[in-house]
Each structure stands twice: as C-alpha cells, then as structure tokens.
Short mmCIF file of the C-alpha atoms (twelve columns), coordinates in Angstrom:
data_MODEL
# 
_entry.id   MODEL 
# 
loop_
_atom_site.group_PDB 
_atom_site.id 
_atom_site.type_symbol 
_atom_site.label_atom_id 
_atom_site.label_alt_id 
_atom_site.label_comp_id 
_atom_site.label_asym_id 
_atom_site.label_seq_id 
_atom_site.Cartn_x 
_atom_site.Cartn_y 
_atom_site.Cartn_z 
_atom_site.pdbx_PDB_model_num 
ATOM 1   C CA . UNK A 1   -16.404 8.203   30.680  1 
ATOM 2   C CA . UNK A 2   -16.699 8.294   27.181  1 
ATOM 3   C CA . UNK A 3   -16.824 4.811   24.746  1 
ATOM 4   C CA . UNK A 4   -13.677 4.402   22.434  1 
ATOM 5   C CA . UNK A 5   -13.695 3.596   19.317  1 
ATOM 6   C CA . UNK A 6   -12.281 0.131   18.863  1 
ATOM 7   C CA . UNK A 7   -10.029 -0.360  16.665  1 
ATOM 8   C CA . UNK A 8   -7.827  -3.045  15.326  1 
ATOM 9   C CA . UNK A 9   -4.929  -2.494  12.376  1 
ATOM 10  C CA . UNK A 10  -3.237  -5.332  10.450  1 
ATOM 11  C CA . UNK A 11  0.644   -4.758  8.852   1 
ATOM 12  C CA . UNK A 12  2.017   -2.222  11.196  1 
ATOM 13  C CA . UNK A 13  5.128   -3.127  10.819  1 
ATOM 14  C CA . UNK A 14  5.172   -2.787  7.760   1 
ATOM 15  C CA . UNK A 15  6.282   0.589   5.596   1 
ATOM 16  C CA . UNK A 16  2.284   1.753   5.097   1 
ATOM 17  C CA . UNK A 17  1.226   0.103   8.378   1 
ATOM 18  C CA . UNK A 18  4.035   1.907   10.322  1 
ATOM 19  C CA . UNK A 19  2.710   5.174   8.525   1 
ATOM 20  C CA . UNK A 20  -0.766  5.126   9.335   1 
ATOM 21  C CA . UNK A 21  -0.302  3.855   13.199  1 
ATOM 22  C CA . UNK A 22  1.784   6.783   13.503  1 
ATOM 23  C CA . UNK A 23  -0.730  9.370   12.143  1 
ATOM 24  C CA . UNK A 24  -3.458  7.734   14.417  1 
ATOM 25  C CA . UNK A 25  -1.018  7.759   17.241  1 
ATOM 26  C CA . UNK A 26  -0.684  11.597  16.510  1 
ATOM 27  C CA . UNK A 27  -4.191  12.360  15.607  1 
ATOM 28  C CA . UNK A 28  -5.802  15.322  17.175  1 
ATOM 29  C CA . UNK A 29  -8.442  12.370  18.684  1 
ATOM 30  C CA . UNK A 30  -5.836  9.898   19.779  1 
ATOM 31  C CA . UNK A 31  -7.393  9.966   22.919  1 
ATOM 32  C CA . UNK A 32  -10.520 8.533   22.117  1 
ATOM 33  C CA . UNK A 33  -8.997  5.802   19.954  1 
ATOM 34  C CA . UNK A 34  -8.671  2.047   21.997  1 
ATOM 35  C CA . UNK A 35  -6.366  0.644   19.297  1 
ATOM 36  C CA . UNK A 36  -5.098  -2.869  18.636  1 
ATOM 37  C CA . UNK A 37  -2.452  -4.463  16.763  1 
ATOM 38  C CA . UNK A 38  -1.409  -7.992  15.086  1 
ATOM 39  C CA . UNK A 39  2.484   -8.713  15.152  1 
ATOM 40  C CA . UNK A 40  3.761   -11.870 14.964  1 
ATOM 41  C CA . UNK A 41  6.905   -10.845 17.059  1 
ATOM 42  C CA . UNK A 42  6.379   -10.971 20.695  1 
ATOM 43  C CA . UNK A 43  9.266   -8.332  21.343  1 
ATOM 44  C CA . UNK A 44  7.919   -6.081  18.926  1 
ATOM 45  C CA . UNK A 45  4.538   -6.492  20.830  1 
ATOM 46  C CA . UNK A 46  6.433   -5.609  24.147  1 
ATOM 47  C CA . UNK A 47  7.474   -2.261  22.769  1 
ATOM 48  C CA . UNK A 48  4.538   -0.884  20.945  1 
ATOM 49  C CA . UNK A 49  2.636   -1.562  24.405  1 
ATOM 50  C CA . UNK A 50  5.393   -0.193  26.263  1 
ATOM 51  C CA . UNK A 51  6.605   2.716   24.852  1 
ATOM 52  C CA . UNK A 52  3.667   3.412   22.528  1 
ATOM 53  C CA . UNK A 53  0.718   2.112   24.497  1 
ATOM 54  C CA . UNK A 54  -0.908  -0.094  21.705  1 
ATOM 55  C CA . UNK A 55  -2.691  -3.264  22.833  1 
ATOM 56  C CA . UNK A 56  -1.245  -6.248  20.556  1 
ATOM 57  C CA . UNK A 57  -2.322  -9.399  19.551  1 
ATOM 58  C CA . UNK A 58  0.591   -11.851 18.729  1 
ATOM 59  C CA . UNK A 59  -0.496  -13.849 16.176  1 
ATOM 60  C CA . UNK A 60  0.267   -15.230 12.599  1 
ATOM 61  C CA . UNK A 61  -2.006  -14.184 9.291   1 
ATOM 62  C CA . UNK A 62  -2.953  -18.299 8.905   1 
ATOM 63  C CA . UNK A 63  -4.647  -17.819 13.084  1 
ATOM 64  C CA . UNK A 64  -7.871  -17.469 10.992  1 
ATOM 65  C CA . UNK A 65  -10.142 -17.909 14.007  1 
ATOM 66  C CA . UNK A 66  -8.360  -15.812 16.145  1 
ATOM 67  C CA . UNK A 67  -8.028  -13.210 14.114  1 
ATOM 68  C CA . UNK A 68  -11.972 -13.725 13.062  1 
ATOM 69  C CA . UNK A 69  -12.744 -12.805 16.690  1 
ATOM 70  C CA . UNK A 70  -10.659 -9.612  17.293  1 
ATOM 71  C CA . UNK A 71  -12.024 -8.042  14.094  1 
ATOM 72  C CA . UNK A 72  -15.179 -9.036  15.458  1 
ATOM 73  C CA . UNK A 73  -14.410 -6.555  19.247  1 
ATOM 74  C CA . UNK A 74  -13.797 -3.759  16.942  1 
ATOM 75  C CA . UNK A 75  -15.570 -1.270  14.890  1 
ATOM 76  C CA . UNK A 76  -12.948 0.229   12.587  1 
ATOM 77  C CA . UNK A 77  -10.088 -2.103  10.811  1 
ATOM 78  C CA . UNK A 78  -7.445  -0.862  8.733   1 
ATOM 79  C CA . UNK A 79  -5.860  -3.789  6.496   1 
ATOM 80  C CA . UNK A 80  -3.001  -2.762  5.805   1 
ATOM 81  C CA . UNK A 81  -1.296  -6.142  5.322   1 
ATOM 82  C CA . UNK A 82  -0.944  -8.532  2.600   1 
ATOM 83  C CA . UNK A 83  -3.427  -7.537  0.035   1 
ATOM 84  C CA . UNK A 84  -3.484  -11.180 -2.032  1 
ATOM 85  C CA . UNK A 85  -4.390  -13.181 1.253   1 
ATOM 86  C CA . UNK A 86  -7.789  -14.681 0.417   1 
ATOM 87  C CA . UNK A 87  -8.160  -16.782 3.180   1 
ATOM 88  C CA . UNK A 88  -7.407  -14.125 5.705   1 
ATOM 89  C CA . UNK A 89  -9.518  -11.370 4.121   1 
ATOM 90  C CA . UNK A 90  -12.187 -14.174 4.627   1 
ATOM 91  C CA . UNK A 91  -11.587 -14.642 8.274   1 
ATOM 92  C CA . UNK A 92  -11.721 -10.588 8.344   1 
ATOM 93  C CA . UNK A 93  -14.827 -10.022 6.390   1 
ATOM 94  C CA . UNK A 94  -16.616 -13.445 8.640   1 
ATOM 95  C CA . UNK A 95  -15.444 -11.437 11.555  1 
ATOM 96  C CA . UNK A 96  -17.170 -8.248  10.776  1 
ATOM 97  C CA . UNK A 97  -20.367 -10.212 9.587   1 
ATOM 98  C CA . UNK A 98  -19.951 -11.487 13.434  1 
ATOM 99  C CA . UNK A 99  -19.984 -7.561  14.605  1 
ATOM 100 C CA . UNK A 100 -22.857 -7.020  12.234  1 
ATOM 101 C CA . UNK A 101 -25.082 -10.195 13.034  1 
ATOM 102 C CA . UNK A 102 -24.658 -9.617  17.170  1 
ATOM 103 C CA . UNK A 103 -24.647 -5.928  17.301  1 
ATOM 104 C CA . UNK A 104 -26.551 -4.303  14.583  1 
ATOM 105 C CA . UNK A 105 -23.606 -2.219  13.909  1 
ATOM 106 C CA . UNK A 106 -22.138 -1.619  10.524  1 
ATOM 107 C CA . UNK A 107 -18.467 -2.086  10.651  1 
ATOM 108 C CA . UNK A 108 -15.853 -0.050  8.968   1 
ATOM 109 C CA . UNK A 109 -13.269 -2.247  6.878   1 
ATOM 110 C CA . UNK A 110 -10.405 0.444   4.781   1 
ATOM 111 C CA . UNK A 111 -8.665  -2.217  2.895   1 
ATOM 112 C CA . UNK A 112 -5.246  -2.135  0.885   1 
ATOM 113 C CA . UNK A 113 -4.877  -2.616  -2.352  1 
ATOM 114 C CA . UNK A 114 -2.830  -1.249  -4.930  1 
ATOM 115 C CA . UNK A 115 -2.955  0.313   -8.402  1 
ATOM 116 C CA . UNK A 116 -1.109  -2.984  -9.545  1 
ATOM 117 C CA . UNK A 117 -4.747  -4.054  -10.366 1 
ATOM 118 C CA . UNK A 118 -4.752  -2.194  -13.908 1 
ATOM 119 C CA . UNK A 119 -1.651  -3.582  -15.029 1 
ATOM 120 C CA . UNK A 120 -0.818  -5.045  -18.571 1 
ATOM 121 C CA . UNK A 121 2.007   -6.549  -20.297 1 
ATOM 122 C CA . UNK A 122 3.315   -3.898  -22.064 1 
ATOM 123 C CA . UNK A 123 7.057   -5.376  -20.826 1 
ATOM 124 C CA . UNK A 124 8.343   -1.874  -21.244 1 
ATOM 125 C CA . UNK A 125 7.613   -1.334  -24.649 1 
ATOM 126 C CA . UNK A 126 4.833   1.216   -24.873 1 
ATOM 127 C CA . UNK A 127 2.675   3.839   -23.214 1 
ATOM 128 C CA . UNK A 128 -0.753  3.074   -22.861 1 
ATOM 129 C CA . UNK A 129 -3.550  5.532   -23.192 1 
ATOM 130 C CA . UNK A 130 -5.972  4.059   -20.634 1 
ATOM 131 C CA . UNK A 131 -6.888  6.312   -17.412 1 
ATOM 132 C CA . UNK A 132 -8.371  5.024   -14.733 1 
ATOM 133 C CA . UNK A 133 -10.228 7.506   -12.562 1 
ATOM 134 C CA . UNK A 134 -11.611 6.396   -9.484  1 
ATOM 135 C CA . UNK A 135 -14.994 8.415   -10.227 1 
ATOM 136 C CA . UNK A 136 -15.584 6.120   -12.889 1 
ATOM 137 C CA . UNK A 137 -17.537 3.497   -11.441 1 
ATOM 138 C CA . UNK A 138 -18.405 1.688   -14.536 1 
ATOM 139 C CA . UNK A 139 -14.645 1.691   -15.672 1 
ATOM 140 C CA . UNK A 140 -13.897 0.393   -12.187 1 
ATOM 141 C CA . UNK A 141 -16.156 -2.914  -12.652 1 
ATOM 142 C CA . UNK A 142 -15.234 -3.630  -16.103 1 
ATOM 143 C CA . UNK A 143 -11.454 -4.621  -14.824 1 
ATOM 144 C CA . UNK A 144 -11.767 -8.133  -15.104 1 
ATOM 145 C CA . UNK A 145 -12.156 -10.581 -12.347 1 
ATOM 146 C CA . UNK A 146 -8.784  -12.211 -12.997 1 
ATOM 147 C CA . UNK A 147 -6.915  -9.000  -12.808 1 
ATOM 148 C CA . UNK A 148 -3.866  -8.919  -10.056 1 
ATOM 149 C CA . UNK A 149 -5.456  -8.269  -6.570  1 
ATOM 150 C CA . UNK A 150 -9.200  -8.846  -7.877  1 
ATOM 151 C CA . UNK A 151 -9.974  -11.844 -6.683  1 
ATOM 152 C CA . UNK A 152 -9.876  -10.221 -2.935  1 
ATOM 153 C CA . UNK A 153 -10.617 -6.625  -3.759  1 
ATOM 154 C CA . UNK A 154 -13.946 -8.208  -5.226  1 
ATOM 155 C CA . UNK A 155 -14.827 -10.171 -1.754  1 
ATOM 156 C CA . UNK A 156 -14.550 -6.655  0.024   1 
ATOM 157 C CA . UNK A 157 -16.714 -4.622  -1.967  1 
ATOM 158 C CA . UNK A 158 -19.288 -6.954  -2.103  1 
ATOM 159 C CA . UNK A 159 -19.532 -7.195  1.593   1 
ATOM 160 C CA . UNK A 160 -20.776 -3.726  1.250   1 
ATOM 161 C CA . UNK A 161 -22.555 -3.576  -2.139  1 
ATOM 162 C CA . UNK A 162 -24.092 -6.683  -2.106  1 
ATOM 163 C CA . UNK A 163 -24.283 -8.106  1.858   1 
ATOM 164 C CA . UNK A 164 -24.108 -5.211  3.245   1 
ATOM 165 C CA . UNK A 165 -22.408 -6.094  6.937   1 
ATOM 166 C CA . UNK A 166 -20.046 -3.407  6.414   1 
ATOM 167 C CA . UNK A 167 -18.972 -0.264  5.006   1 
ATOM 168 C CA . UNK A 168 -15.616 -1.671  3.123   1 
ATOM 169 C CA . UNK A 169 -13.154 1.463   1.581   1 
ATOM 170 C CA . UNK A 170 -10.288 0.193   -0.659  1 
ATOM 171 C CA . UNK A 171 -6.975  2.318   -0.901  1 
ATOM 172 C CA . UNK A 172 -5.125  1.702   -3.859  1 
ATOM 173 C CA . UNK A 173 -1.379  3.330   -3.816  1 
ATOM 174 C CA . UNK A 174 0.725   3.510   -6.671  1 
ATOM 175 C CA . UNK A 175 4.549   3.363   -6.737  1 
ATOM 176 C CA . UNK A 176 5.186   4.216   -3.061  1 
ATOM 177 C CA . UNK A 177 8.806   6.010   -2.577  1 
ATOM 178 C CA . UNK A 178 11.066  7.856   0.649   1 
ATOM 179 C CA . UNK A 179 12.579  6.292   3.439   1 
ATOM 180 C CA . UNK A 180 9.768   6.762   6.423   1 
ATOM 181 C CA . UNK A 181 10.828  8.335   8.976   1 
ATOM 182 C CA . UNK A 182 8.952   8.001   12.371  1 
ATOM 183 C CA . UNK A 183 9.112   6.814   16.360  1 
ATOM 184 C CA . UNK A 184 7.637   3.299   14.956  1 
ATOM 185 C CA . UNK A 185 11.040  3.179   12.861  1 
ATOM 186 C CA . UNK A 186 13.222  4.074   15.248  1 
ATOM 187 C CA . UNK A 187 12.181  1.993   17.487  1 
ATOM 188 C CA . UNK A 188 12.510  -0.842  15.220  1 
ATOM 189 C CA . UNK A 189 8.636   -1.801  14.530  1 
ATOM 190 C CA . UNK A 190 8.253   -0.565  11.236  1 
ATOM 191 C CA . UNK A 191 9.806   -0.808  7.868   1 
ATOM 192 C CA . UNK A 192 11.734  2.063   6.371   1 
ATOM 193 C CA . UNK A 193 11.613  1.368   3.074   1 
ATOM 194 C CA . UNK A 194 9.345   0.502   0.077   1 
ATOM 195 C CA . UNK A 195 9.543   -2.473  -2.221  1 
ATOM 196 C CA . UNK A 196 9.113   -1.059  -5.958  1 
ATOM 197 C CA . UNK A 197 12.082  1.236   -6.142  1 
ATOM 198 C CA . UNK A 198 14.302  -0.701  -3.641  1 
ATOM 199 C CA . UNK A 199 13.468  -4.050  -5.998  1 
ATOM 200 C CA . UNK A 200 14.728  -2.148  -9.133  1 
ATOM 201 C CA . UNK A 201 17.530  -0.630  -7.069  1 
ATOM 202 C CA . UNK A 202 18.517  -3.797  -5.276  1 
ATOM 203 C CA . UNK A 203 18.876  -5.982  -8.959  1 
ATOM 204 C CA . UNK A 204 20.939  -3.134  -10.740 1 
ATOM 205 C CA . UNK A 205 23.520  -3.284  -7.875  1 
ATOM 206 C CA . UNK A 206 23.649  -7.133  -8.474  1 
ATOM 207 C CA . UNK A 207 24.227  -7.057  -11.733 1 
ATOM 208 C CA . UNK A 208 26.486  -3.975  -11.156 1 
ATOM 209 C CA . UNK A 209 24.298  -1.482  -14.139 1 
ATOM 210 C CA . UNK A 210 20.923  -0.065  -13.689 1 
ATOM 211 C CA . UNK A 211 18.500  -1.999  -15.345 1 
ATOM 212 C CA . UNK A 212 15.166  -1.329  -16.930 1 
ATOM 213 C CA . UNK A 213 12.366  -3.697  -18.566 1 
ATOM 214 C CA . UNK A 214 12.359  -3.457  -22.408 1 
ATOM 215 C CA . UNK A 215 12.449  -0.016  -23.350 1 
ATOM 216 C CA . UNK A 216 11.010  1.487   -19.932 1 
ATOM 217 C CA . UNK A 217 8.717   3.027   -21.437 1 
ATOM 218 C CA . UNK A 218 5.354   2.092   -19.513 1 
ATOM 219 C CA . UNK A 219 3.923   4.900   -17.416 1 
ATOM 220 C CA . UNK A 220 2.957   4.565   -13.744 1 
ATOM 221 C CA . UNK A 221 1.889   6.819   -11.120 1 
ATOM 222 C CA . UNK A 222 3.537   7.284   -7.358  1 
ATOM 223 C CA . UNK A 223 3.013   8.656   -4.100  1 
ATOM 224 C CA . UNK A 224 5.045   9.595   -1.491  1 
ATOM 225 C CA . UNK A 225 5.042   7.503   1.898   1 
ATOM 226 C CA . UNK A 226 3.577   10.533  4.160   1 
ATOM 227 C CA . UNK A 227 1.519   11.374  1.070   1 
ATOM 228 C CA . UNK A 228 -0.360  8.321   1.014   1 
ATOM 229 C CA . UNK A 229 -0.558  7.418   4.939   1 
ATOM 230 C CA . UNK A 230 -2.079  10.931  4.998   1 
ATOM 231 C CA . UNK A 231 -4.590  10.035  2.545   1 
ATOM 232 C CA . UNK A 232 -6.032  6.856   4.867   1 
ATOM 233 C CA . UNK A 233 -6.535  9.526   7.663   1 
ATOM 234 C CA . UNK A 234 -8.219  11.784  5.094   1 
ATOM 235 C CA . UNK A 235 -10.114 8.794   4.161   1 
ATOM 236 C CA . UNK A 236 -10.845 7.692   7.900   1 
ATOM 237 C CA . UNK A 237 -11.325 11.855  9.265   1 
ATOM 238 C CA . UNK A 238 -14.758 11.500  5.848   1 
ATOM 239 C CA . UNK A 239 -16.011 8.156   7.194   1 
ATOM 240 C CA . UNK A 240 -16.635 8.833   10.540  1 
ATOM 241 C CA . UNK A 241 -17.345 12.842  10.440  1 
ATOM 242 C CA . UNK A 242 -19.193 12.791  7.345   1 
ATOM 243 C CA . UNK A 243 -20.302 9.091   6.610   1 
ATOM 244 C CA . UNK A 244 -23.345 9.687   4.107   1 
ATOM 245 C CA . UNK A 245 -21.284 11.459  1.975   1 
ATOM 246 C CA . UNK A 246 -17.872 9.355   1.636   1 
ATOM 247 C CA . UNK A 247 -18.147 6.838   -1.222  1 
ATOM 248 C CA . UNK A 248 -18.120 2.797   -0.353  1 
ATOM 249 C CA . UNK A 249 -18.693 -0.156  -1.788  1 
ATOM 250 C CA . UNK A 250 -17.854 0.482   -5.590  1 
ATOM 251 C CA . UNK A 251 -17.935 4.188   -4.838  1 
ATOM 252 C CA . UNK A 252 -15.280 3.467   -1.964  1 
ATOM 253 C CA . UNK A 253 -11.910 2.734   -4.311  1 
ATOM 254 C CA . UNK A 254 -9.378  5.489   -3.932  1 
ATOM 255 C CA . UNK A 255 -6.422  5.421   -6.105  1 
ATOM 256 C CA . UNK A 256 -3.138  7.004   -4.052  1 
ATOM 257 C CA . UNK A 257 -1.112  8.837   -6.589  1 
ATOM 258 C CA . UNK A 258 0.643   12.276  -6.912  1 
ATOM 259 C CA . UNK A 259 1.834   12.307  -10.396 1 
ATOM 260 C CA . UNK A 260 3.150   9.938   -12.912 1 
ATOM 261 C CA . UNK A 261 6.567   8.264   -14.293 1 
ATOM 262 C CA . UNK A 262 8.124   5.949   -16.651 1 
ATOM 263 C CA . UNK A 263 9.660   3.072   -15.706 1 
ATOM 264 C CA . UNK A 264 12.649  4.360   -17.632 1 
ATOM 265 C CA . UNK A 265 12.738  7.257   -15.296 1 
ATOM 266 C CA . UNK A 266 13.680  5.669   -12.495 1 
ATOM 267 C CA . UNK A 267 16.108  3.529   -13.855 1 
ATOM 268 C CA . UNK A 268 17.952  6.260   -15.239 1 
ATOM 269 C CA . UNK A 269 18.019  8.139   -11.710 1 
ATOM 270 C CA . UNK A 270 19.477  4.521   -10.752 1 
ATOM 271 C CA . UNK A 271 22.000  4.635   -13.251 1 
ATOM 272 C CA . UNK A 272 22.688  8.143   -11.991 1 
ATOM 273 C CA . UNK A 273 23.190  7.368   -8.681  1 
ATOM 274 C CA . UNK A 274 24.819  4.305   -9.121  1 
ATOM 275 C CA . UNK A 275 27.722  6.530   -11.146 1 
ATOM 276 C CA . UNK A 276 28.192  9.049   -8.547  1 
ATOM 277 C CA . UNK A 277 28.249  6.678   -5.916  1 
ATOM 278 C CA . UNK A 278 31.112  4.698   -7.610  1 
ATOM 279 C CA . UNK A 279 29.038  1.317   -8.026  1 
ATOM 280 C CA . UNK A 280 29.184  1.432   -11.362 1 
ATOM 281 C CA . UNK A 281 31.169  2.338   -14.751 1 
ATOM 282 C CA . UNK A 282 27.937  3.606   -17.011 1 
ATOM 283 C CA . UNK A 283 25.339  5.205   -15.852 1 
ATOM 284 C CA . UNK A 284 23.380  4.239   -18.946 1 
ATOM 285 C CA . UNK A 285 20.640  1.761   -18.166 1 
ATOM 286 C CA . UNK A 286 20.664  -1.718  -19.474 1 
ATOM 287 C CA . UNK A 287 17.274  -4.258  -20.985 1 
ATOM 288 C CA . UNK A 288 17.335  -6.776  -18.346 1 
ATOM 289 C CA . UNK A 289 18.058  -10.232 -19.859 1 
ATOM 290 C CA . UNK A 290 15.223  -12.771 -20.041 1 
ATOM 291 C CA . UNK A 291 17.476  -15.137 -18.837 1 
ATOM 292 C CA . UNK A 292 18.056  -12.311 -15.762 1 
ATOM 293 C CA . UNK A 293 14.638  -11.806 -14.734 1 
ATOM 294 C CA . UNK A 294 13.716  -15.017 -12.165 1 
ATOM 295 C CA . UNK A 295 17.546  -14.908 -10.749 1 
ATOM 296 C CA . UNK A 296 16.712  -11.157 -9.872  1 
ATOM 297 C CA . UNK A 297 13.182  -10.996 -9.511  1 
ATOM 298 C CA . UNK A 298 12.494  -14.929 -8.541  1 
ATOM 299 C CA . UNK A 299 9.949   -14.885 -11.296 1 
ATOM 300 C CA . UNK A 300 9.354   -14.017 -14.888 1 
ATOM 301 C CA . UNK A 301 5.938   -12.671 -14.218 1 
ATOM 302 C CA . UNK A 302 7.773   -10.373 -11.528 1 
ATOM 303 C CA . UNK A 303 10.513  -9.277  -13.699 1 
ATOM 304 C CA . UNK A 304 7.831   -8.432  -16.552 1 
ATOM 305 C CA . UNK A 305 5.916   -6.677  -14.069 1 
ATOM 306 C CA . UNK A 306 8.704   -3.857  -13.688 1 
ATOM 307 C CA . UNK A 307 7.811   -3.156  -17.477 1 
ATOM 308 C CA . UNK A 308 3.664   -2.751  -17.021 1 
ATOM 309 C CA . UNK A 309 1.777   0.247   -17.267 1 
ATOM 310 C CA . UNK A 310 -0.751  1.514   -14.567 1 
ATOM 311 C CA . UNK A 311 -2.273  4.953   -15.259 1 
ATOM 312 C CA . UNK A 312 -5.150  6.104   -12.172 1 
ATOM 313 C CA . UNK A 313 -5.634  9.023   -10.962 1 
ATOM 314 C CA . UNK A 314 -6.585  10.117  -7.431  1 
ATOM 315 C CA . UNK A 315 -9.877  11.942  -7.837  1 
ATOM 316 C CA . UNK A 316 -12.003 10.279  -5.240  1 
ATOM 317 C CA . UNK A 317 -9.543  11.300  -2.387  1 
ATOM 318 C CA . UNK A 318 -8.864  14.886  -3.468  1 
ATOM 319 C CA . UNK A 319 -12.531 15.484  -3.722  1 
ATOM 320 C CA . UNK A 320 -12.369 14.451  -0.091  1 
ATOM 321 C CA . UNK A 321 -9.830  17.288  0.672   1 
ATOM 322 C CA . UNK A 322 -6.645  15.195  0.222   1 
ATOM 323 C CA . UNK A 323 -3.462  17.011  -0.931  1 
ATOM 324 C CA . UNK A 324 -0.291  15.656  -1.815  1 
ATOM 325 C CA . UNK A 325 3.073   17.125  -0.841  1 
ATOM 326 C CA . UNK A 326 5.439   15.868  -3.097  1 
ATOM 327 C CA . UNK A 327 5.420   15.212  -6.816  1 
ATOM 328 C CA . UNK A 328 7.554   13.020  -9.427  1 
ATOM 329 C CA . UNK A 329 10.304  15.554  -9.246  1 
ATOM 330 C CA . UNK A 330 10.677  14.517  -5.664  1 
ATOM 331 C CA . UNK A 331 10.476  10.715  -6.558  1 
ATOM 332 C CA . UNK A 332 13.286  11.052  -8.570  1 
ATOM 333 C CA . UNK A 333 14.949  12.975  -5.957  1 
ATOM 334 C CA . UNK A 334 14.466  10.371  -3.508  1 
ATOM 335 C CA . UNK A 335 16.173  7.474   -5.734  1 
ATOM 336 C CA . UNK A 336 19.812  8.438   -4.734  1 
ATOM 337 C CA . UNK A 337 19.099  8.218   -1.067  1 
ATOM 338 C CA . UNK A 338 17.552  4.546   -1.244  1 
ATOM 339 C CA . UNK A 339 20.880  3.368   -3.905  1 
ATOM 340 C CA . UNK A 340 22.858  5.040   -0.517  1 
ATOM 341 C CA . UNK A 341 20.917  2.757   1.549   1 
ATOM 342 C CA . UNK A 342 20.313  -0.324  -0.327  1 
ATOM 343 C CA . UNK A 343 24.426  -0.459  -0.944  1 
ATOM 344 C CA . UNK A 344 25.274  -0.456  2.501   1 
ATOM 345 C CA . UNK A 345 22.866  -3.727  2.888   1 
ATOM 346 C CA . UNK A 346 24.730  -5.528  -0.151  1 
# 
C-alpha cells in the first residue's frame, strides 16, 4: 500500500480554510492525501470526521506544544489561520524544524498572508502609483520590517532562505469577495462570508448610509473566493509535481488578485444596494466621521485602514498556470447579495 502524504491544515473553518479543504477534498489525488485538521469545536470535529472523513485535532491556537508536535507528523501544512499570530507561527515553524532535524525531510509550510502588507495611509484621499509585483524580489524585501503582517511573514521566509528546514510559500490575497458556497458550509464548518466587504457593508447599515473613508479614492486589488482557494491548489499541484521550479523563500510570495478597485467603488455599490433594498433614503455615500470610526470599526487604525491603498499584482501564480474566473465587474456584482445577507443578521 502506498505512503500518504501527511498533511495537516490550520483555519478550516474559516472562509479561505473552508475553500481550500474543499478543493483538496475534491482533488483528482484525494485518495492519497491522509489529512488533518485543528478546530477548536469538538462538534465541528465530529462532523468533518463523520461525514467528511478528516482526522481532527481539537485544540486552541495558544496549545503551542501540541500543535508543535502535529506539524511535526506531517509533511505538507497549509496555514490558513490567523496570519498576525507570532507565537503560533513559532510553534509551527519549531515543529517543522522537528520534521527536519529527525527525518531529513524538508517540510512544506504555504502560509497566509495578505496584500494588507503594502498598505499606507492614504485615508482615502489619493491613488498611489506604487506596484508591487511579486517577481520583484528586491521590491519585495525593501517593505519594511514594521509593515502590517511583517513581523511573521519575515519568520517564514527565513526558515527557508536563511535555515533552511523548510520550503515556506506565502499566499497573499487581496480583497476577498462572494458568499462560498460548498459541503463544508452547509454543513456548518466553514464560514460563508468574507470580512472586507461585509465590514464596510455591516457599518453603513448601522449608521443607515453607505460609508466610505475620505474620498475613497485608494486603489486595491480583489479576488474572488474560488479564485483564490484555486490558486493554493495551483500553488500546492507546482510544489509537489514540479518542486525545482516553483519559487520559495523570497521567490515563494504570491499575491492573489484578479483586478483592481477603489475603495469608493464599493461603497457606492453599497449605497446602491442599500437604496433598492429599502435600507436607506440616499444612495450617495457618506465620509465616515472621525468620531465614527472606533464605534464602527473598534479602532481608528481599522477605520483608516478602509481608506489605504494596496496595488500587487499576481504574476508569480499566473506564471504557474493560475487563472482567475471572475474580475472587478463581478466584485461589484457580488456587493448586493452580501447587503441581502448582512441585513437579515442586523
């Protein structure tokens, strides 16, 4: 009988997780996949072994040592959780040091990230003209260390460039929009919705007007939720068929994008939907209020970040072979349905 390839996925529940289980779940090779999962819920963990024949690990992000040791049983791990955990990147990257140290064997680590690390503080006032391509190596390690998600996106790539225990990938998607639709939703496991959109969405029904930061007009890029789950099993599909030639380390950063928007954009499809739905009298977006921005957002530095510009584009992963189905037309598209949504929560 043949060896399986051991694998062990953080954040499935989750929008992204949920995604990317699914694809694996469905992938042409399923069968020679032995794949575990960390949930904290021990009901969720009865169904995915149940219905979808996952082996689970119940367990909470701070079970450092725990989860130290099941990173360590596997060769592939998809990190799909929270990106700005320090600590339990560190228990991940000790436990594939483990793998390396015992075995010999040079463990696979695709990490998530997002394009959040080029931001600025335009607050909605201006375009800028920076590009980041994901080519561009030297552009790529001139962002500086204190950028947002650095500080662990820098503990990754060295364990390849500089340690080298592993082969670490990063994944960086952009404004990630549509409702996911899978078994892992149905069922309950996963999340069905996104938190960029759905954030803007959820304050303009608040304060009962579609609201944008400044003038809106800071550019960022997007990518549907089957777009970008694709892309990691793109991504995986190059790293184990075609390893010598799949980019790691700092040639392993792939930006997940399929076009671009303002913020301004979106809040006018808000405004839009808001209207025809009845929820509210103008359509017309409003400046949110200073005063507006931690009551709605919790934070200043949150509300602000609704107004930053974060230009990338995807090269890496469409040299791979990745294509992306949708565009910004259908982001757009898709902001009605989530205002339908989001109002029936309210």
């Amino acid at each position: 009988m043949a060896v399986k390839t051991p694998i062990f996925i953080t954040g499935v529940t989750g929008y992204i997780g949920g995604a990317i289980l699914h694809r694996l779940l469905t992938h042409p090779n399923a069968d020679t996949f032995e794949i575990t999962v960390l949930v904290r819920n021990p009901e969720k963990a009865r169904i995915l072994e149940s219905q979808f024949g996952v082996k689970t690990i119940v367990a909470s992000h701070a079970e450092h040592d725990k989860i130290e040791q099941i990173v360590e049983a596997n060769h592939v791990i998809f990190h799909i959780a929270d990106s700005d955990d320090e600590p339990l990147i560190t228990a991940i990257l000790r436990g594939l040091k483990n793998r390396h140290d015992k075995l010999g064997d040079l463990p696979i680590l695709i990490h998530t990230s997002g394009t959040g690390l080029l931001t600025d503080n335009a607050r909605g006032e201006y375009p800028t003209e920076t590009i980041y391509s994901d080519l561009n190596v030297e552009q790529l390690k001139a962002i500086p260390p204190t950028a947002f998600h650095r500080n662990v996106d820098l503990l990754v790539i060295n364990a390849d460039a500089e340690d080298g225990y592993a082969r670490t990938y990063i994944v960086l998607p952009s404004t990630v929009y549509g409702i996911a639709k899978h078994p892992l939703v149905d069922a309950g496991i996963s999340n069905a919705h996104s938190m960029q959109i759905p954030k803007l969405i959820t304050t303009s029904l608040v304060r009962k007007r579609a609201g944008v930061v400044g003038k809106g007009l800071a550019l960022w890029p997007s990518v549907h939720i089957d777009d970008i789950a694709d892309m990691y099993i793109v991504l995986f599909d190059a790293i184990t068929q075609r390893p010598a030639t799949t980019g790691h380390g700092w040639e392993g950063l792939y930006f997940g994008e399929s076009g671009e928007h303002r913020w301004l954009d979106i809040s006018l499809a808000i405004g839009q939907a808001m209207h025809a739905l009845g929820l509210t009298d103008d359509p017309a977006p409003t400046p949110f209020a200073r005063e507006e921005l931690v009551p709605l957002f919790g934070s200043e530095w949150f509300g602000w970040y609704h107004g930053t510009n974060s230009r990338a584009r995807a090269d890496r992963a469409r040299a791979l072979g990745w294509k992306a189905k949708h565009s910004t037309e259908d982001m757009l598209a898709s902001v009605r349905p989530e205002v339908e949504a989001w109002a029936k929560k309210q």
